[in-house]
C-alpha positions as CSV (number, residue, x, y, z in Angstrom):
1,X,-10.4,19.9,9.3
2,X,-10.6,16.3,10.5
3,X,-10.5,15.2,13.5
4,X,-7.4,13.2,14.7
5,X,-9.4,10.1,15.9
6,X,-11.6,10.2,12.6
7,X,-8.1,7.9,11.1
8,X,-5.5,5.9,12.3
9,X,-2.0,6.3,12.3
10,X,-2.2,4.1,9.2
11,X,-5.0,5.5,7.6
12,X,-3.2,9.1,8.1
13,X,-0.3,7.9,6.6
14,X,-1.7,6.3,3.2
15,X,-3.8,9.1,2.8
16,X,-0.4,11.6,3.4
17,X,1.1,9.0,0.8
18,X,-1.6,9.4,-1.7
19,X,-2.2,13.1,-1.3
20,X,2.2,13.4,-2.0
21,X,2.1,11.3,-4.9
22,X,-1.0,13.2,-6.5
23,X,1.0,16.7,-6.1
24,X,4.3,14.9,-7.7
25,X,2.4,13.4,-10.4
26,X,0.4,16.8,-11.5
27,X,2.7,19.7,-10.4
28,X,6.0,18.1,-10.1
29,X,8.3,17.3,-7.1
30,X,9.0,21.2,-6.4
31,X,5.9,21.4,-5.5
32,X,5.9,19.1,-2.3
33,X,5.6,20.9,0.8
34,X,3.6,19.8,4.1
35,X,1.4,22.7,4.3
36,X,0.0,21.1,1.1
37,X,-0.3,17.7,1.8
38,X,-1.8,19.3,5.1
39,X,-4.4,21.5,3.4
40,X,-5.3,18.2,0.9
41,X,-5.7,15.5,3.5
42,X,-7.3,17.9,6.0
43,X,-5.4,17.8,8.9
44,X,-2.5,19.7,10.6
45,X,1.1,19.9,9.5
46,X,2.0,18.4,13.0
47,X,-0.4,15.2,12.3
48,X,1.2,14.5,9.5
49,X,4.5,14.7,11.4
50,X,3.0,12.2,14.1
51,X,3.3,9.3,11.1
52,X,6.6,10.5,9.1
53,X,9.8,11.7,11.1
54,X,10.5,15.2,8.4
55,X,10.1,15.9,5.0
56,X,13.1,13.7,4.1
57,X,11.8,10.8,5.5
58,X,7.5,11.4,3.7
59,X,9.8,11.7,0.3
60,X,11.9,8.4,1.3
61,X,8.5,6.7,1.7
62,X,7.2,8.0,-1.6
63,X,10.3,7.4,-3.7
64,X,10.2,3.8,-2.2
65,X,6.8,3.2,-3.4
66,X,8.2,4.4,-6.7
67,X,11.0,2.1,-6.7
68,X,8.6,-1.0,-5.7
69,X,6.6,0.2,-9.0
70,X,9.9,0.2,-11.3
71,X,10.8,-3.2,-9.7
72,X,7.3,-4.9,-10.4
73,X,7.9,-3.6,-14.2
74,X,10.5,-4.9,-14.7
75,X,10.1,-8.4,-13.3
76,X,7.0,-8.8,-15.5
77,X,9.5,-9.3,-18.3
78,X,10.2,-12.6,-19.2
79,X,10.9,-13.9,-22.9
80,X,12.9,-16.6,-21.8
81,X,16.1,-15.7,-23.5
82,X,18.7,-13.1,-21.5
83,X,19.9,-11.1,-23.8
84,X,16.2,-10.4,-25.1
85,X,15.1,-10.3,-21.5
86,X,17.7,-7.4,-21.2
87,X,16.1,-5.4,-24.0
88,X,12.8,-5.9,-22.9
89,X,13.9,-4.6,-19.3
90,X,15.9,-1.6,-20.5
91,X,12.6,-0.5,-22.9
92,X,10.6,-1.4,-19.6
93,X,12.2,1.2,-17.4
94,X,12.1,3.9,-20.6
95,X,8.3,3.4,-20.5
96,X,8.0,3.9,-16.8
97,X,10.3,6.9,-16.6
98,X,8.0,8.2,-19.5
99,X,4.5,7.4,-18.4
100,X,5.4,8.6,-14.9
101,X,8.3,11.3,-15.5
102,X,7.4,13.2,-12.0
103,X,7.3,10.5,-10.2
104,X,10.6,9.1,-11.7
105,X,12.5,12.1,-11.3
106,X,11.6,12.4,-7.8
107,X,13.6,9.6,-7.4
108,X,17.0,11.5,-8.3
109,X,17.0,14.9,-7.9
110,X,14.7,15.5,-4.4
111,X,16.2,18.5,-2.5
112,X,14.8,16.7,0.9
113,X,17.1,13.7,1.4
114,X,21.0,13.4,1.5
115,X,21.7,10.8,-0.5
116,X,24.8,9.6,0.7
117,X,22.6,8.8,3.6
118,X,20.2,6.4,3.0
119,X,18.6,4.1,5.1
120,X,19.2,0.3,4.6
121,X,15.6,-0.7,3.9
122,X,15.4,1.9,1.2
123,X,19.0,1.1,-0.2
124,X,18.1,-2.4,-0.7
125,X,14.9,-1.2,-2.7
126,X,17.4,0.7,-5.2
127,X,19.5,-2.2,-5.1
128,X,16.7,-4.5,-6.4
129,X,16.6,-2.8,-9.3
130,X,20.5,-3.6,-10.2
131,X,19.9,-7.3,-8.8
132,X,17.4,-7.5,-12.0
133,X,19.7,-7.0,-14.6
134,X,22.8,-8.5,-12.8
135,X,20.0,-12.0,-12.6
136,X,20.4,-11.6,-16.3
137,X,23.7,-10.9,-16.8
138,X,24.7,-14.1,-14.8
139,X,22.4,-16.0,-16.8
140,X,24.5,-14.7,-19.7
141,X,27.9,-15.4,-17.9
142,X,27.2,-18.7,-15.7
143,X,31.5,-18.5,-16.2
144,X,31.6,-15.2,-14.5
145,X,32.1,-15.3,-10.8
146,X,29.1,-13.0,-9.0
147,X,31.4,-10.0,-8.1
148,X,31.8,-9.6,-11.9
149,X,28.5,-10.0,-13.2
150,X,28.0,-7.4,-10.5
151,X,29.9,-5.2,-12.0
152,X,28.9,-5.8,-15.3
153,X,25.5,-5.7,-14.4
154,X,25.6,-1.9,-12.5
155,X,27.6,-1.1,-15.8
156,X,24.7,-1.7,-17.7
157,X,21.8,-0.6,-14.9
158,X,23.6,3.2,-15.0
159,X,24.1,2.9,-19.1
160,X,20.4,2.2,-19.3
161,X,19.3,4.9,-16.4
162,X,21.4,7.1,-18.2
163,X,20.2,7.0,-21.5
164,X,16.9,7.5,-20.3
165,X,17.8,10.6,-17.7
166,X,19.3,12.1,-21.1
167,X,16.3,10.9,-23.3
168,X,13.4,12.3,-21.4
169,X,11.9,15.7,-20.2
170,X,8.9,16.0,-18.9
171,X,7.0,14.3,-22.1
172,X,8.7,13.2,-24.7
173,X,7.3,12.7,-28.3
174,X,7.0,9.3,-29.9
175,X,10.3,10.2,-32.4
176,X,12.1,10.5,-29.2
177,X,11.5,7.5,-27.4
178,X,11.9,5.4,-30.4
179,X,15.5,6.6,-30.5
180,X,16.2,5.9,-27.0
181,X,14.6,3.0,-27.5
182,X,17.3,2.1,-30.4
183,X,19.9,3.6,-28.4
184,X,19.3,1.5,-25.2
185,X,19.0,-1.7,-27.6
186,X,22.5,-0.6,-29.3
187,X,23.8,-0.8,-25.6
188,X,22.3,-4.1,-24.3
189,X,23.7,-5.2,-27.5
190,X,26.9,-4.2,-26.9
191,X,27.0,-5.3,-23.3
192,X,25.8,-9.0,-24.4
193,X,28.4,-9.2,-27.5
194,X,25.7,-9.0,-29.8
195,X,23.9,-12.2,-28.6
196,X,20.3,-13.1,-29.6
């Protein structure tokens, strides 16, 4: 076991990070328990609890590295027209929930966290994620006032999450994603009035 003044706080923490999101990513969110991240990083249970307030709070920490990944994503896209830009996002989000379907779930069905109470730093990380496509939907709607291009715009963001919460388990075959990739470009679509 190592030593508590072989890392610091920091360096316990990323490696507690790392060793979380390595059990996510091969065995699935289930899996995550301290004792395991303990045994992987090699040190104590309470060690890691010197660097992460509980359980809830480790899994906040992963899921908002997660989030930060989706985000990055999805802001690569740029194709300089919005309703194309929408498309390209929508597909964007399918491919990360695919590639990283562990990971992504962890996001929205972790038994550690109360989800009705999240803190504000992580809320505004989720909330980046409907900023993205409400940026595009006011581009589509410079008429609209903000509140309903908001609207619109989380409209679309829980169409799109939910086509791909129904289109993927664990990993889908190519056949499937093309569909939901059709499907979520028969939504943006229809969102966007059918605008090229």
């Amino acid at each position: 076991m190592a030593r508590r003044y072989e890392h610091s706080q920091e360096e316990i923490k990323a490696m507690v990070m790392q060793a979380a999101n390595q059990i996510i990513v091969e065995q699935g969110g289930a899996a995550l328990n301290v004792r395991k991240i303990a045994m992987t990083i090699g040190y104590t249970v309470g060690s890691i609890y010197m660097v992460f307030e509980n359980m809830a709070d480790l899994v906040l920490h992963v899921n908002a590295e997660t989030l930060d990944e989706i985000a990055g994503a999805l802001n690569k896209v740029e194709t300089g027209s919005a309703s194309r830009d929408l498309e390209e996002i929508a597909k964007a989000y399918l491919k990360f929930a695919s590639l990283n379907f562990n990971r992504w779930s962890m996001l929205f069905g972790n038994r550690f966290v109360d989800s009705g109470h999240f803190p504000d730093w992580y809320r505004a990380k989720m909330n980046r994620l409907e900023e993205i496509i409400t940026t595009q939907i006011a581009r589509l709607h410079p008429e609209n006032n903000p509140q309903q291009n908001q609207r619109i715009g989380n409209a679309l963001w829980g169409g799109i999450h939910g086509v791909c919460l129904l289109s993927i388990n664990g990993r889908p075959d190519k056949e499937s994603l093309q569909e939901a990739e059709e499907t979520l470009r028969v939504l943006v679509r229809a969102f966007v009035g059918g605008e090229r």
